[in-house]
N, C-alpha and C positions, 0 to 999 in steps of 0.2 A: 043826532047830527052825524054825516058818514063822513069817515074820517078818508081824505083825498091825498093825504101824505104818500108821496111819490116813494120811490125802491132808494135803498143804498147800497152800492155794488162794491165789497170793499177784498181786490184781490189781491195772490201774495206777489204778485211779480212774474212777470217772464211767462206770461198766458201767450197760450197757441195763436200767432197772426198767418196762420198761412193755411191751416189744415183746418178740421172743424170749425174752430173756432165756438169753442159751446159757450165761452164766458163771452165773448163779443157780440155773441148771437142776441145774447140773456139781455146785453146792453139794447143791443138790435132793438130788438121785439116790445121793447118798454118807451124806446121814442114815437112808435106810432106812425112813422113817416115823418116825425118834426127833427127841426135843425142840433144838431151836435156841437156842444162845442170843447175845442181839445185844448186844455187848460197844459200848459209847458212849463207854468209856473214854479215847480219845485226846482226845475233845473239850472245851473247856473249860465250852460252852452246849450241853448236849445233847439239851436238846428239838428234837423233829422227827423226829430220825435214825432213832429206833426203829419209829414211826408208817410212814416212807417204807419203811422195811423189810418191816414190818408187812403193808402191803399188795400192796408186792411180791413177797413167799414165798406169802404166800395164794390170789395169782393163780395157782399152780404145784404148786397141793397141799401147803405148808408151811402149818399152823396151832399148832402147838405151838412158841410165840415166847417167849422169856421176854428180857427188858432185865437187862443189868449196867454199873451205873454205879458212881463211885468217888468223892466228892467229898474223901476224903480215905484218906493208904498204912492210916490203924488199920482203914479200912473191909473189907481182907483177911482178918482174924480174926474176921469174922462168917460163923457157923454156918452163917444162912441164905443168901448170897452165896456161900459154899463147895460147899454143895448143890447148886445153879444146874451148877455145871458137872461136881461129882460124878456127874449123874444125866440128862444131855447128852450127844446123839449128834455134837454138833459145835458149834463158837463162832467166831464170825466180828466181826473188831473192825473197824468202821467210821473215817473218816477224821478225821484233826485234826491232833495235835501227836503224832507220833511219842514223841520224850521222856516224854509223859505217862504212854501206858504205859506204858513202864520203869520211868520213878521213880516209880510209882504201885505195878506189879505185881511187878518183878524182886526174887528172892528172897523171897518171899513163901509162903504156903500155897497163896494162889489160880496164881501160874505152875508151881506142882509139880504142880497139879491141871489143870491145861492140859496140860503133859507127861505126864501118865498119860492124860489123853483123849486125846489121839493116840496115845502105846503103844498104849493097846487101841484103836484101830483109828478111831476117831472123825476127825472132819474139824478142819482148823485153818484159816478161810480170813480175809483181811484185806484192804481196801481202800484203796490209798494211804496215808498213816501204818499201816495194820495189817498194808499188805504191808512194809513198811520193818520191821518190827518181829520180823519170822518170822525173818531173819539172826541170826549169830552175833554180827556189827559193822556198825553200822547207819549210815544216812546220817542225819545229824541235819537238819544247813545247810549252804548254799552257793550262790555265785551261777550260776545257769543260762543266764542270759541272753548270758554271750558266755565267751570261752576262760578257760581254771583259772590262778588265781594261786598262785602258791603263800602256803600259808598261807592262804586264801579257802574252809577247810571245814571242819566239825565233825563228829566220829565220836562213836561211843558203843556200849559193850554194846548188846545187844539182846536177844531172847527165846533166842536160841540154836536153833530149832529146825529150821533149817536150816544146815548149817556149811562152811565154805568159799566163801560168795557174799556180794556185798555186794547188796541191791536198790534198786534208784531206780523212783518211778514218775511218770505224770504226762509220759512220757520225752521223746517227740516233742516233744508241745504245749508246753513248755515248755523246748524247747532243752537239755535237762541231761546232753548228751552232756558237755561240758567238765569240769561235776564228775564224772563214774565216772569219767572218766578220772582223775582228780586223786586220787577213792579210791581206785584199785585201783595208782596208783601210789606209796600209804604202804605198801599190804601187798602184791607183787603174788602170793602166795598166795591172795589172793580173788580170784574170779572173778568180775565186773560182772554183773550182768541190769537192765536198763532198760527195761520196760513202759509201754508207752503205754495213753490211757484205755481202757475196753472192752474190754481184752486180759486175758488171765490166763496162769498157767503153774499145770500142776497136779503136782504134785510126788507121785511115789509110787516108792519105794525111792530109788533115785539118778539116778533119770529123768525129765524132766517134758514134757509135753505143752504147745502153744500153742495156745490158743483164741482167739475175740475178733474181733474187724474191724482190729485192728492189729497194729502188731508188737512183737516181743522181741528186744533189742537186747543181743550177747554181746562184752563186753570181755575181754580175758583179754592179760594184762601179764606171761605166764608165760617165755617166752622173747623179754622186750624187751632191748636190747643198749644203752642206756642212758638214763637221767633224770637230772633235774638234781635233783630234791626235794629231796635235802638237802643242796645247797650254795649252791642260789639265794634271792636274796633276797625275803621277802617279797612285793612287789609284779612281782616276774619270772613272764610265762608258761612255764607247762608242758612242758617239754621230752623226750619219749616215743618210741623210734625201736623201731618191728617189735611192732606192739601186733597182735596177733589181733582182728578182729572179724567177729561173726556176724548179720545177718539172717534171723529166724526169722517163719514167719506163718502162723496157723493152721492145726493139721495136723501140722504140722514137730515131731520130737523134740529132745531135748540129753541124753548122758549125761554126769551131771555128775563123775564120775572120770576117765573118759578126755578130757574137755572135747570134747566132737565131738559136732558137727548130727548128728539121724540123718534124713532126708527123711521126710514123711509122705506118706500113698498118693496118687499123682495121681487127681484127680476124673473118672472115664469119662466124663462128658459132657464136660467141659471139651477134653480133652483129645480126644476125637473130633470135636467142636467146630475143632479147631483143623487136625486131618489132613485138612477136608473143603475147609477154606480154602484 
């Protein structure tokens, strides 16, 4: 049976709306000419966010835009909100508060109708909180700014629609290697992805691609040989020995079962470029 499971587009924030546009394109090209819909939902004020969308899909040949917003979870069991993504080649949730999603959509009509748009083959992509949301255990909070305390981070469900990863975005520019570490060291069955802005990972079967001007950062806590998480006290750093890590940068693969880079094709100029030196 061939498997019709649509793309997950899960970026770190702050991608190009005015220039290339390489991750919006990636969105582009996966709707086929079918309708978009721009999910505002993490946001608490969400005026703007659809308008900047708006005009950045149109630049690209995207006009069939439709906004979904939430101002409240009974807003799920409307007919017409339901349609929106019944009848969408893809939905892309913009940034805010992580959490909101969730406790907005999870369990719902509207996330069962999210999960059948990617069954059938639809796009799922999300931008800083909507990429944190696409995981099975989501990164809620925590401090980025210097090394993981323990105790110093909040988890939570998430849309499930990827499983076995936890994602962080925002990665670089904001130092937040400390917390994935500190995630993947409650479960270390998940596997870290940390994307920086303008980056994306496109997720189709159990493999994903790296796009973007930056990178994608792979934690993996699979064979660590030991932590202190649960014996150290709250205000004690992170203690993690034999942690896997990966830098990946546009081009570059990851199969996510076997956890292993796979290189992406070297660039013929670049690389004659450099024989001639």
């Amino acid at each position: 049976m061939t498997d019709r499971t649509g793309a997950l587009i899960a970026i770190g924030g702050h991608e190009d709306k005015d220039g290339d546009r390489v991750i919006l394109r990636a969105v582009a090209e996966r709707l086929q000419g079918g309708k978009l819909v721009i999910a505002t939902v993490a946001s608490h004020e969400p005026e703007g966010y659809f308008e900047a969308y708006r005009q950045a899909f149109s630049g690209i040949g995207v006009t069939d835009l439709v906004e979904l917003y939430l101002d409240e979870r009974e807003d799920t069991l409307d007919p017409t909100r339901q349609q929106l993504i019944a009848s969408a080649a893809g939905i892309f949730f913009t940034g805010g508060d992580q959490l909101r999603i969730v406790s907005q959509m999870g369990e719902t009509p509207l996330e069962e109708l999210v999960r059948d748009l990617h069954a059938r083959g639809g796009v799922v992509a999300g931008t800083s909180a909507g990429a944190s949301a696409q995981s099975e255990t989501m990164l809620v909070r925590g401090n980025g700014a210097e090394s993981y305390r323990i105790g110093d981070l909040h988890l939570a469900p998430g849309l499930g629609l990827l499983s076995d990863v936890i994602i962080d975005q925002h990665f670089a520019e904001r130092g937040r290697i400390g917390r994935l570490l500190g995630a993947i060291a409650h479960n270390p069955r998940l596997l870290g992805i940390g994307i920086d802005e303008d980056s994306a990972i496109i997720v189709e079967g159990r493999c994903f691609n790296v796009i973007g001007s930056g990178a994608v950062t792979i934690v993996d806590a699979g064979a660590v040989t030991h932590s202190n998480i649960a014996e150290a006290a709250p205000d004690r750093t992170l203690s993690l020995h034999h942690v896997v890590l990966h830098a990946l940068s546009a081009g570059d693969r990851f199969d996510l079962d076997a956890r292993q880079p796979l290189p992406g094709p070297v660039d013929p100029g670049k690389a004659e470029d450099k024989a001639l030196s």
